[in-house]
C-alpha positions as CSV (number, residue, x, y, z in Angstrom):
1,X,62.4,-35.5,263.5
2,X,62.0,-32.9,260.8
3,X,63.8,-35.3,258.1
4,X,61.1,-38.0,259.2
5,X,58.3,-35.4,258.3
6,X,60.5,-33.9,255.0
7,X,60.7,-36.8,254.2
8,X,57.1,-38.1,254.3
9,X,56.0,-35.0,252.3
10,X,58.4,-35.8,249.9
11,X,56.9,-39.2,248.7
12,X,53.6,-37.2,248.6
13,X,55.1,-34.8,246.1
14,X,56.4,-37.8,244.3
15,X,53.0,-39.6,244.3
16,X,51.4,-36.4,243.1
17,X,53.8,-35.8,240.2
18,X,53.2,-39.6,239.0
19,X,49.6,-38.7,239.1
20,X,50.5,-35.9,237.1
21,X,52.0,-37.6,234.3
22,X,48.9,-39.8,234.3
23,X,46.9,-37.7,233.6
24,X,48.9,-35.6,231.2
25,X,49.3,-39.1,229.0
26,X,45.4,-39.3,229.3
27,X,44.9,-35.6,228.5
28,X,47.5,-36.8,225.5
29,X,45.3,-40.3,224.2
30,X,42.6,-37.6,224.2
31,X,44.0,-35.5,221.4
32,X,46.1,-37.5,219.5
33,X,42.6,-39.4,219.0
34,X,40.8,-36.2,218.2
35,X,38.2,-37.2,220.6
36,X,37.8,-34.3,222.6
37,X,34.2,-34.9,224.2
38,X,36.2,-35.9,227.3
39,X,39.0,-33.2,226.8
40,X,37.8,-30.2,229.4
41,X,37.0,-33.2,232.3
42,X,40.9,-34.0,231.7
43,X,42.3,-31.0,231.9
44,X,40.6,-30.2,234.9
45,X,42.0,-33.0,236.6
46,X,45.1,-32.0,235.9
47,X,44.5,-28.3,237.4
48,X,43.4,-30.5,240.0
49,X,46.7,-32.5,240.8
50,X,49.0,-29.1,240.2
51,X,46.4,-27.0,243.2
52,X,47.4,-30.1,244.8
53,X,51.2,-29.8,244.4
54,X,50.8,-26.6,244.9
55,X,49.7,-27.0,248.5
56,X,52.3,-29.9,249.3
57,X,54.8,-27.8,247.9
58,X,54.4,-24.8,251.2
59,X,54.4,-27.6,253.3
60,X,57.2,-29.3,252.0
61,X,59.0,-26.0,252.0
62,X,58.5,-25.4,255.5
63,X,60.2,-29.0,256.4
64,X,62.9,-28.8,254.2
65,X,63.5,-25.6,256.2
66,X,63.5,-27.4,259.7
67,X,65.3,-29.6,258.3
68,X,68.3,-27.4,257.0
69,X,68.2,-25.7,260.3
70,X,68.2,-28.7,262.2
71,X,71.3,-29.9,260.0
72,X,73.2,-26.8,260.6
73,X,73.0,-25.7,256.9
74,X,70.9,-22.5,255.6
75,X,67.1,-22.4,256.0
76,X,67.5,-22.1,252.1
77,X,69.5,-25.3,251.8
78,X,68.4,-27.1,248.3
79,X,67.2,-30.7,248.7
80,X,71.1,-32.1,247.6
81,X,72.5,-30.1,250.3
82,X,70.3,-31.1,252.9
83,X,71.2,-35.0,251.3
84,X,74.7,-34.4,251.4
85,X,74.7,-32.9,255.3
86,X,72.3,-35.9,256.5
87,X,73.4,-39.0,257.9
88,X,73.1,-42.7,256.4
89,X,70.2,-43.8,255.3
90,X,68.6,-40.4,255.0
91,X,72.0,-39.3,252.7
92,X,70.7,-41.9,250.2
93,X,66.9,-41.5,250.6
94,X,67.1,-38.3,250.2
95,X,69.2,-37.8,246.8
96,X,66.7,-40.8,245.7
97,X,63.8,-38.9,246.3
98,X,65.6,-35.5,244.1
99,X,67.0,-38.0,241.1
100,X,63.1,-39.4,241.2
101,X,61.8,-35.2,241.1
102,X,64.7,-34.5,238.1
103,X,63.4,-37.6,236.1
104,X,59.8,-36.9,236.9
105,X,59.9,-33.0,236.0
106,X,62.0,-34.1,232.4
107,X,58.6,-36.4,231.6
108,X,56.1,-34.1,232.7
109,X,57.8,-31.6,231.1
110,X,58.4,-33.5,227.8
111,X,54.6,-34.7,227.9
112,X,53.1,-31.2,228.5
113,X,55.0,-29.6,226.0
114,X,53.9,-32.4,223.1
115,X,49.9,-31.8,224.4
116,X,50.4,-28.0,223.9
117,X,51.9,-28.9,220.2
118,X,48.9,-31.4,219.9
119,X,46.6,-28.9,220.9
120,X,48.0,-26.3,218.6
121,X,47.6,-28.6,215.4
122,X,43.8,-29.5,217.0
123,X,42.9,-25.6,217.0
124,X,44.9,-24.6,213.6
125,X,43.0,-27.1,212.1
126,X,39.0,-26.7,213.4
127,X,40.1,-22.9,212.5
128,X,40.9,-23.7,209.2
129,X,37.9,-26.0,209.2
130,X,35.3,-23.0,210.0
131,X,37.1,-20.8,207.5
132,X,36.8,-23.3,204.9
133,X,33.1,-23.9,205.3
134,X,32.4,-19.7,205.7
135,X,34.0,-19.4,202.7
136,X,37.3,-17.6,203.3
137,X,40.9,-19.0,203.7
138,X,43.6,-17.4,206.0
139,X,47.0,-17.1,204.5
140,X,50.4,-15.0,204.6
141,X,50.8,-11.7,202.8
142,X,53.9,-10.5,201.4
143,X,55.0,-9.4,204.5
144,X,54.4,-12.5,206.4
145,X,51.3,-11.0,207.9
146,X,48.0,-13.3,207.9
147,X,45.9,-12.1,205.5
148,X,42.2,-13.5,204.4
149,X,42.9,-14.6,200.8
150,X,38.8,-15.5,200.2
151,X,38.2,-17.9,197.7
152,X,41.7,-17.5,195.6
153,X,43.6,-19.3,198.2
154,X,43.2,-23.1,198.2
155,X,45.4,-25.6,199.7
156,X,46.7,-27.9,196.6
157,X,47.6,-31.6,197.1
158,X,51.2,-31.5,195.0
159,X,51.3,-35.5,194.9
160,X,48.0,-35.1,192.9
């Protein structure tokens, strides 16, 4: 019985992180567009999908628990072991559903860490924007520190 409901809750948690990646690609066609009008409604709804996972993830704790008990293994069995210790067709549903987790987690992981790089260039660059039009440029000292250079500092186009 418990693998029936560990199981169930583990297509949720696979739904969920699809719907993650969604909207982490949206979140993405956001910036790399520069149009951020829409940008804080998208990143909520990501917050929204990870409270989510967060939530399926203490239940799907508890039934991979029953689970592992109910196999004989550990109550802190990892998703393989419980695979490996259940019978045919849970066996194979079961290590589907964790290579489906370790490809979704590289993607989402892959995707987040190219919106936080795009968000990065989007903030260095309205920064640079605003210093620019107050009249002062940031740059590094001697020491590598950042340093406001005023007007002597200008960015020079060297194909010019």
């Amino acid at each position: 019985m418990s693998l029936i409901e560990l199981s169930s809750v583990l297509w949720r948690t696979r739904e969920l992180m699809e719907l993650l990646l969604f909207k982490l690609e949206e979140e993405q066609v956001l910036l790399a567009s520069g149009r951020s009008r829409w940008l804080a409604h998208a990143t909520r709804e990501v917050e929204m999908v990870l409270e989510q996972m967060r939530e399926t993830e203490v239940i799907r704790a508890a039934h991979a628990q029953a689970a592992a008990v109910e196999l004989g293994l550990s109550p802190e069995a990892s998703l393989g072991e419980i695979a490996d210790a259940a019978a045919m067709p849970w066996s194979d549903l079961l290590h589907e559903h964790r290579k489906s987790f370790l490809t979704l987690t590289a993607e989402i992981s892959s995707l987040a860490a190219t919106n936080r790089d795009l968000l990065s260039a989007g903030q260095r660059a309205a920064r640079e924007t605003m210093m620019i039009i107050a009249g002062s440029v940031e740059t590094y000292g001697p020491k590598g520190q950042s340093v406001s250079a005023g007007h002597r500092a200008r960015l020079v186009d060297e194909a010019i």
